[in-house]
C-alpha positions in Angstrom: 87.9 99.1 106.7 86.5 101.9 104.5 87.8 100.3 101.2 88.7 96.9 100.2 89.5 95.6 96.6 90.4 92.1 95.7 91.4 91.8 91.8 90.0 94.7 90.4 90.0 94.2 86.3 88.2 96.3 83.8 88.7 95.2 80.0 86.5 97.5 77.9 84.2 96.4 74.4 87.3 97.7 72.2 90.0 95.6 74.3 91.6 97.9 76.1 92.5 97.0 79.5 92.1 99.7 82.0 92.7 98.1 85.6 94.9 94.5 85.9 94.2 92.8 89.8 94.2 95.8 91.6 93.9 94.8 95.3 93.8 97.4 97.4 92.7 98.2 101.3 92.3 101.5 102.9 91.5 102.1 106.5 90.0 105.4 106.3 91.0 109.2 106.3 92.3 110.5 102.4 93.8 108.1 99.8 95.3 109.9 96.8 95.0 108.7 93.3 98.2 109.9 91.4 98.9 107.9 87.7 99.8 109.3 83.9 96.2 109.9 82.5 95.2 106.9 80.8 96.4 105.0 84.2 93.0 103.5 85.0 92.3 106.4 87.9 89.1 107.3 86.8 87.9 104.0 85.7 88.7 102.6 89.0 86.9 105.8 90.5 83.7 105.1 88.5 83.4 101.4 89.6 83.8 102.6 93.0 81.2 104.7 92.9 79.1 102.2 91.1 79.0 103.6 87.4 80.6 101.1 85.4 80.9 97.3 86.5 84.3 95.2 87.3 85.2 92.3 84.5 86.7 90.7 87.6 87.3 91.4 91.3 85.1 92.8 93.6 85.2 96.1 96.4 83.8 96.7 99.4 82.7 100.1 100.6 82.4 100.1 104.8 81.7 96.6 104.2 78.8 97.4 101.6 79.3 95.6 98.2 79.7 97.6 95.3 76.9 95.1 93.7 74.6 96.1 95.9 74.0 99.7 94.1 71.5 101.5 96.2 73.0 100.4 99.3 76.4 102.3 98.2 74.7 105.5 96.8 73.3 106.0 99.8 76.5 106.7 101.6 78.3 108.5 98.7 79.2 111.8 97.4 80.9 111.3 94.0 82.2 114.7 92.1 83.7 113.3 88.7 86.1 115.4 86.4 83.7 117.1 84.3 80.4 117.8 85.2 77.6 119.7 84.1 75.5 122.6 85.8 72.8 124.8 84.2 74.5 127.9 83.5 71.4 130.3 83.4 70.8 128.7 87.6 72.3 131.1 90.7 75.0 129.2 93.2 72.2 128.6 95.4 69.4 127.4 92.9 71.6 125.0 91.5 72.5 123.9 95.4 68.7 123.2 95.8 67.7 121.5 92.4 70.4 118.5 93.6 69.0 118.6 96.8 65.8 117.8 95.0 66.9 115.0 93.4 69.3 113.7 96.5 65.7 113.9 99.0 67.7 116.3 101.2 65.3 118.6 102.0 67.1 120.7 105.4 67.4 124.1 104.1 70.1 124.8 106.4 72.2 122.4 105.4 72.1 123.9 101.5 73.3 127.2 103.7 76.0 125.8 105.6 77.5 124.0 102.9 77.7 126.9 100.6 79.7 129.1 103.7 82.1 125.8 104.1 83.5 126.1 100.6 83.3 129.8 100.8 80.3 130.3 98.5 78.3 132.0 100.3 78.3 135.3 99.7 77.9 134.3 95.6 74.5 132.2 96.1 73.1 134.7 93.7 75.7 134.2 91.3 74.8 132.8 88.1 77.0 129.8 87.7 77.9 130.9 84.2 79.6 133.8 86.0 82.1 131.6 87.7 85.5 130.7 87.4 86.7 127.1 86.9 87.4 126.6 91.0 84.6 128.4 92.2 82.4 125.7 89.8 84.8 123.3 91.1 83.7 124.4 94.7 80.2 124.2 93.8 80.7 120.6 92.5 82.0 119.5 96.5 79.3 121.3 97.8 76.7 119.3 95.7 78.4 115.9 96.5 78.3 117.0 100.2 74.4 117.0 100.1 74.0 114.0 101.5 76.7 113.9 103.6 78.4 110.7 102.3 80.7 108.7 104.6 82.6 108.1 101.1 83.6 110.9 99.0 85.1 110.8 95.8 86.6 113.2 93.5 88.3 112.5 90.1 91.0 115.3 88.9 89.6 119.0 91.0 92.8 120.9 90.0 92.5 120.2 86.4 92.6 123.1 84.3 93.3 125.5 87.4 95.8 127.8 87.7 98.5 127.1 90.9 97.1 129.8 92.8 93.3 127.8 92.4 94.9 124.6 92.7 96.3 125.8 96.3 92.9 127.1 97.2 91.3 123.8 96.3 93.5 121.7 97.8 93.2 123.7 101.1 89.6 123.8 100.7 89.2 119.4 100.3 91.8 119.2 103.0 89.9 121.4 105.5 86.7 119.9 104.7 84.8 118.7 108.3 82.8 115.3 109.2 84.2 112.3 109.5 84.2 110.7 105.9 86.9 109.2 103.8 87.8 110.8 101.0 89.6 109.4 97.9 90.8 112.2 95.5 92.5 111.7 92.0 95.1 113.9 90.1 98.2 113.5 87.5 99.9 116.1 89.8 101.8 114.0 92.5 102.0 117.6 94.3 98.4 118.1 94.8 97.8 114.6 96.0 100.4 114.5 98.0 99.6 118.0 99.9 95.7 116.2 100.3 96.2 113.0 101.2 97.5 110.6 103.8 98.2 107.9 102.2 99.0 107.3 98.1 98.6 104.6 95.2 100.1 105.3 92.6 98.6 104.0 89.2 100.2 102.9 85.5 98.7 101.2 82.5 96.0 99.7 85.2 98.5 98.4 87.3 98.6 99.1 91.2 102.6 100.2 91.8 102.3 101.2 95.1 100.3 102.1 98.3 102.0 103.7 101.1 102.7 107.1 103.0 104.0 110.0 100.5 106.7 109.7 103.0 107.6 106.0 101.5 107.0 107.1 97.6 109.5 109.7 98.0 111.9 106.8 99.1 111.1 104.6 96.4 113.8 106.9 94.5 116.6 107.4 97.2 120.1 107.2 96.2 118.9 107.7 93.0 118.4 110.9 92.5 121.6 113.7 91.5 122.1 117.4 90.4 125.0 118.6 88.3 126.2 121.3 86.3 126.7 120.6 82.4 127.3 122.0 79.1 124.2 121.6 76.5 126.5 119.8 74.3 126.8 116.9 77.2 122.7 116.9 77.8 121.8 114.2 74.8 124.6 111.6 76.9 123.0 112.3 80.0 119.7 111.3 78.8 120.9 108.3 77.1 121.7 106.6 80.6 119.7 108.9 83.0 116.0 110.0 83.5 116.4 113.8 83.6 113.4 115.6 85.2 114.6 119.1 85.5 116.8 121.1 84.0 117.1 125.1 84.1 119.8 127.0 81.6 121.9 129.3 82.7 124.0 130.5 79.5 125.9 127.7 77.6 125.3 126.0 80.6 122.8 123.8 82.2 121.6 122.9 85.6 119.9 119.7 85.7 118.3 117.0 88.2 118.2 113.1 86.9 117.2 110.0 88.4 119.7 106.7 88.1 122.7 105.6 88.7 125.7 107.2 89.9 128.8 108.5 88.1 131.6 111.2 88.2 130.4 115.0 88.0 126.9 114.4 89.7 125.9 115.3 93.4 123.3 113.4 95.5 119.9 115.2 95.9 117.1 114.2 98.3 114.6 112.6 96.3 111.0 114.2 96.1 107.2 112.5 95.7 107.6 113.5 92.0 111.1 111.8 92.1 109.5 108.3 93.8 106.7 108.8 91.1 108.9 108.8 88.4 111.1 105.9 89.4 107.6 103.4 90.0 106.3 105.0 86.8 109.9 104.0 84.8 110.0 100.7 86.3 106.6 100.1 85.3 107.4 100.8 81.8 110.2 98.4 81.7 
């Protein structure tokens, strides 16, 4: 078992209660961390990765105890949302310095790292030169140093645009060794094109942990399309969820999640659609 969780709870000094008895378990290969920010993704990322403590519960790493801090750090490669690199530093002096501090000391590896996430030909760069995603790939080459059985990585595609988010995404999927990843986002989409299997996070709660395949069916046969007037919209939202809608003249075409009625067709739900219908029930 690469991750096991038994009442995970984090209150912090102010009173607010990030993570409620999360229990979670997780074989191995890429678990996605989707939630609403302020759903308790990132604290429950920084415990793992033995930053901040639990108030309750406790969580294995390949059978390693998160108490015991060296022991953990040893075997992990943790890229959190923002991070900071010297700016004046080239790509590749930056890649060294870390390996400094990490005790990784096999040139070669700071080389073939830098080629995996398609840096290579910028190890001169200066670092204040680059773009959000090529920092971003920078940031999951210096986690990879050591080459962690665990790596985690809190929100990459924040702040990208869709054509960097792609990249990225393509880039952590395609990643080689035989680790286990866990990678956070608010975007169901980017998780879901990641990872294999999904929790999905809200107010610290655990809603569900499953294949994308079965958070897309949380939401079947509830999920419809229809054609309306604007001046029928603010009904529709009084006893539907609506999630799309697109205008075309006085008209609108809309998607909404709930229950059935005349003038609305049947759609096949989505991941964002199965988000949406935990995330509601949640609320209630």
């Amino acid at each position: 078992m690469s991750l096991l969780v038994r009442g995970m709870s984090k209150t912090y000094p102010d009173g607010t209660r990030a993570l409620t008895g999360v229990d979670l378990d997780f074989a191995g290969g890429t678990l996605g961390l989707v939630g609403p920010n302020g759903s308790g993704k990132t604290t429950l990322m920084r415990i793992l990765a033995t930053l901040l403590p639990p108030t309750a519960g406790s969580a294995e790493v390949f059978g390693i105890s998160i108490q015991d801090r060296d022991a953990v750090r040893r075997i992990l490669g943790y890229l959190p949302q923002t991070f900071g690199f010297y700016p004046q530093l080239s790509v590749l002096e930056t890649m060294v310095y870390f390996a400094s501090l990490k005790g990784v000391s096999d040139r070669r590896r700071i080389d073939l790292l830098l080629e995996t996430v398609g840096l290579g030909a910028r190890r001169r760069s200066r670092v204040r030169g680059l773009s959000g995603g090529l920092r971003q790939r920078l940031g999951i080459a210096v986690a990879l140093l050591n080459d962690p059985r665990l790596l985690i990585i809190d929100e990459p595609t924040a702040g990208l645009d869709p054509e960097g988010r792609v990249d990225l995404r393509n880039l952590i999927s395609s990643l080689p060794g035989n680790r286990t990843v866990i990678i956070s986002s608010h975007i169901v989409e980017d998780i879901a094109q990641s990872a294999s299997v999904v929790a999905v996070l809200f107010q610290g709660n655990l809603l569900y942990c499953g294949s994308p395949s079965g958070l897309a069916e949380a939401a079947e046969n509830q999920v419809w399309e229809a054609e309306v007037d604007l001046s029928d919209l603010p009904a529709l939202r009084q006893s539907h969820m609506v999630v799309a809608s697109a205008r075309y003249g006085e008209r609108l075409r809309v998607r909404c999640i709930g229950p059935g009625q005349a003038g609305l067709s049947p759609a096949a739900p989505t991941l964002e659609d199965g988000f949406m219908v935990l995330v509601n029930r949640g609320r209630s």
